[in-house]
C-alpha positions in Angstrom: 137.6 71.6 90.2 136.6 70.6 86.7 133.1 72.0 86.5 132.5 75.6 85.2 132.0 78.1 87.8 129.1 80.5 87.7 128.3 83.7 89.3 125.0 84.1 91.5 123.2 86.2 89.0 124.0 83.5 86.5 122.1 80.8 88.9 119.5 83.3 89.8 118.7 83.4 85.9 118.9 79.5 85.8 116.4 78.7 88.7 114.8 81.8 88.2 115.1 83.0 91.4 116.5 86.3 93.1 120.4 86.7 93.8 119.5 86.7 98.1 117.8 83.1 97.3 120.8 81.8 96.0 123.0 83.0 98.9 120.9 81.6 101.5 120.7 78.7 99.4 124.7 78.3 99.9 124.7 79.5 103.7 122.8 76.9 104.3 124.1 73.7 102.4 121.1 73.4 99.6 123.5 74.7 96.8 127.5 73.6 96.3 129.5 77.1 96.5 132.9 78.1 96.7 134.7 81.3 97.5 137.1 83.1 95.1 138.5 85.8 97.1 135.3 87.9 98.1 133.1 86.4 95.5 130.9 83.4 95.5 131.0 80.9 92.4 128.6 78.0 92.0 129.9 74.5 90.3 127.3 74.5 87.2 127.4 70.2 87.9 126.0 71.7 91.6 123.1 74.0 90.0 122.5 70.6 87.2 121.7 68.6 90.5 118.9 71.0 91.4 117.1 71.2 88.1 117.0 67.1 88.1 114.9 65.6 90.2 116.1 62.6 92.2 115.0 58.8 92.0 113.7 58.9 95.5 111.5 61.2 97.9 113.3 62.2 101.3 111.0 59.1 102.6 112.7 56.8 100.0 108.9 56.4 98.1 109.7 56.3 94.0 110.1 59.8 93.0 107.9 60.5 90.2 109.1 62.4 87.3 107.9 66.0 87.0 107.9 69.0 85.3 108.6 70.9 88.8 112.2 70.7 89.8 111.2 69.0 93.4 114.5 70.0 95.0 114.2 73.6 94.1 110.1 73.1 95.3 111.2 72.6 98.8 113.6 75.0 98.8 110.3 77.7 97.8 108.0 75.9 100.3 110.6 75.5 103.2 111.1 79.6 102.7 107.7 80.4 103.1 105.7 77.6 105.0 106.6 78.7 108.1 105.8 82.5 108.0 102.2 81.8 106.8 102.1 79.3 109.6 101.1 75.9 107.7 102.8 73.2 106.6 103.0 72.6 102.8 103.9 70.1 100.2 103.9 70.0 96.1 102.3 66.9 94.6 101.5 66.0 91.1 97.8 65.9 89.5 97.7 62.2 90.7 98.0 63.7 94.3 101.7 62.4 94.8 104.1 64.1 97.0 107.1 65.4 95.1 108.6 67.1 98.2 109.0 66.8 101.8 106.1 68.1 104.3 107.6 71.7 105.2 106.6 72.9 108.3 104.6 70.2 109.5 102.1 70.1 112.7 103.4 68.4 115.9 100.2 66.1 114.8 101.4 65.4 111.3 105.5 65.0 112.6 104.4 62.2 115.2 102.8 60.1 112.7 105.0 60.9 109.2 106.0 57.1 109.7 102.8 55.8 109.2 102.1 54.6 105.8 98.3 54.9 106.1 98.8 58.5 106.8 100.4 58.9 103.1 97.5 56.8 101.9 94.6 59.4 103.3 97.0 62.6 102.5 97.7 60.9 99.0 93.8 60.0 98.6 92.4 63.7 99.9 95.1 65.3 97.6 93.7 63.5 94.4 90.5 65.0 95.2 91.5 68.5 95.3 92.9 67.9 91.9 90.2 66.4 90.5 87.9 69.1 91.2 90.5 72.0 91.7 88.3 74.8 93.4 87.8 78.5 91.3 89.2 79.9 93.8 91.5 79.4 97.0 89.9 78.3 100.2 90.1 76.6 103.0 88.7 73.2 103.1 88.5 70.3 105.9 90.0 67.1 104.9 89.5 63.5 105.5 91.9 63.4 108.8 89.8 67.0 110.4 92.0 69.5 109.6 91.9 72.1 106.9 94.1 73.0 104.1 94.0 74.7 100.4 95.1 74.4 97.1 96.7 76.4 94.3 97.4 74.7 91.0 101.0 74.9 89.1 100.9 75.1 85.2 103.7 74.6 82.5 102.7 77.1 80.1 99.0 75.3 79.3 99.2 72.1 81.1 98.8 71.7 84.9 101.3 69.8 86.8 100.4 69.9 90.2 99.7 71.3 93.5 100.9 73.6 96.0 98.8 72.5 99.1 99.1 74.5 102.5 97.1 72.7 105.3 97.7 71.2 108.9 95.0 73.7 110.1 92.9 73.5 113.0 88.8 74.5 113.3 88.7 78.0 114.4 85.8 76.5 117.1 87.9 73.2 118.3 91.5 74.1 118.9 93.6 71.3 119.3 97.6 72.0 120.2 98.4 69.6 117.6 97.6 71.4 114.9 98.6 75.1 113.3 96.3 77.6 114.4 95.4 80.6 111.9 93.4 83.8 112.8 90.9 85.6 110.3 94.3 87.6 109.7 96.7 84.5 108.6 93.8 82.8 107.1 93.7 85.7 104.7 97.7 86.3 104.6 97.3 82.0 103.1 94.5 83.0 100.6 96.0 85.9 99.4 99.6 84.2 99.4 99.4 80.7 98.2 98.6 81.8 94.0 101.7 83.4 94.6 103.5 81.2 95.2 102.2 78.3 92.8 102.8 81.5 90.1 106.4 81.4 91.2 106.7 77.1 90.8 105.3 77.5 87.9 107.6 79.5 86.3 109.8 76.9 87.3 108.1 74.2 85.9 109.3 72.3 82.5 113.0 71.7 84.1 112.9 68.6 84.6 111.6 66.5 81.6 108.1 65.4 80.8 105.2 65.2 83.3 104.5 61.9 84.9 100.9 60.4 84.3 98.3 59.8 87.0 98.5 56.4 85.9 102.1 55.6 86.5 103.3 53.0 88.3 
């Protein structure tokens, strides 16, 4: 193995992340380890692949460049989606997804194949960050389910969004979608500026931000 090995605290420091992260990032196949007698070691080439984002989305849609490593995105999304009981995804400003749906509603998973969906999600997302709200809330979308937003900065300059949504009216549930009590709606609230703090500390990995107005 030509590639220098590194110890976990060295990629914790690297993807600024905690030590436990990066061994359930190896248990489970996200990040290329090896053992050396009791010890893990990481292939830096391994940790390089994380901090550049790929050419395509998992749907094979144009990956647009970023200044949020998308790879290490879902890794933070698919670690907490599921526990605050919503599905999530990181866009850009434009409203584009940089990552996979985590967690998605039986609703949403039945029709991720349908290119108009994209279209709506892309077109409601836009919104949101065109008029980002002061403060995080809970907001009904074009397709009637609710989600909210928490914005991710480099330094200055916003880069995108966090959004948590698939989330049915407290007065019409519908098995389709993820159900939150006053509880888990205030868990999400309290929760989701965390988490955007955390991808935005991230943020600036990966090169240059891409413009609304790429193609």
């Amino acid at each position: 193995m030509t590639s220098p090995l590194l110890t976990a605290r060295q990629v914790g420091d690297l993807l600024d992340v905690d030590v436990s992260t990066i061994y359930r990032m190896a248990a489970d196949g996200r990040l290329q380890a090896v053992h050396i007698g009791r010890q893990w070691r990481f292939p830096a080439d391994g940790v390089e692949g994380i901090l550049r984002p790929p050419l395509t989305t998992p749907h094979g849609h144009p990956r647009h460049r970023s200044a949020i490593p998308p790879d290490l995105a879902e890794s933070v999304i698919d670690l907490v989606a599921e526990p605050l009981g919503v599905m999530m995804v990181v866009t850009d400003m434009g409203g584009r997804p940089l990552t996979k749906v985590a967690n998605p509603c039986p609703w949403f998973a039945d029709r991720a194949n349908d290119p108009d969906l994209l279209t709506t999600c892309v077109a409601d997302w836009r919104e949101l960050a065109s008029s980002p709200a002061v403060t995080t809330r809970l907001e009904e979308g074009r397709l009637g389910f609710r989600c909210a937003s928490s914005l991710v900065r480099d330094g200055t300059t916003l880069v995108g969004m966090l959004l948590a949504g698939g989330v049915g009216p407290d007065d019409a549930p519908d098995e389709g979608l993820h159900h939150l009590d006053a509880a888990g709606q205030q868990r999400l609230i309290d929760a989701l500026p965390r988490v955007a703090a955390l991808l935005s500390r991230l943020a600036g990995r990966a090169g240059p931000v891409a413009s609304p107005n790429d193609n």
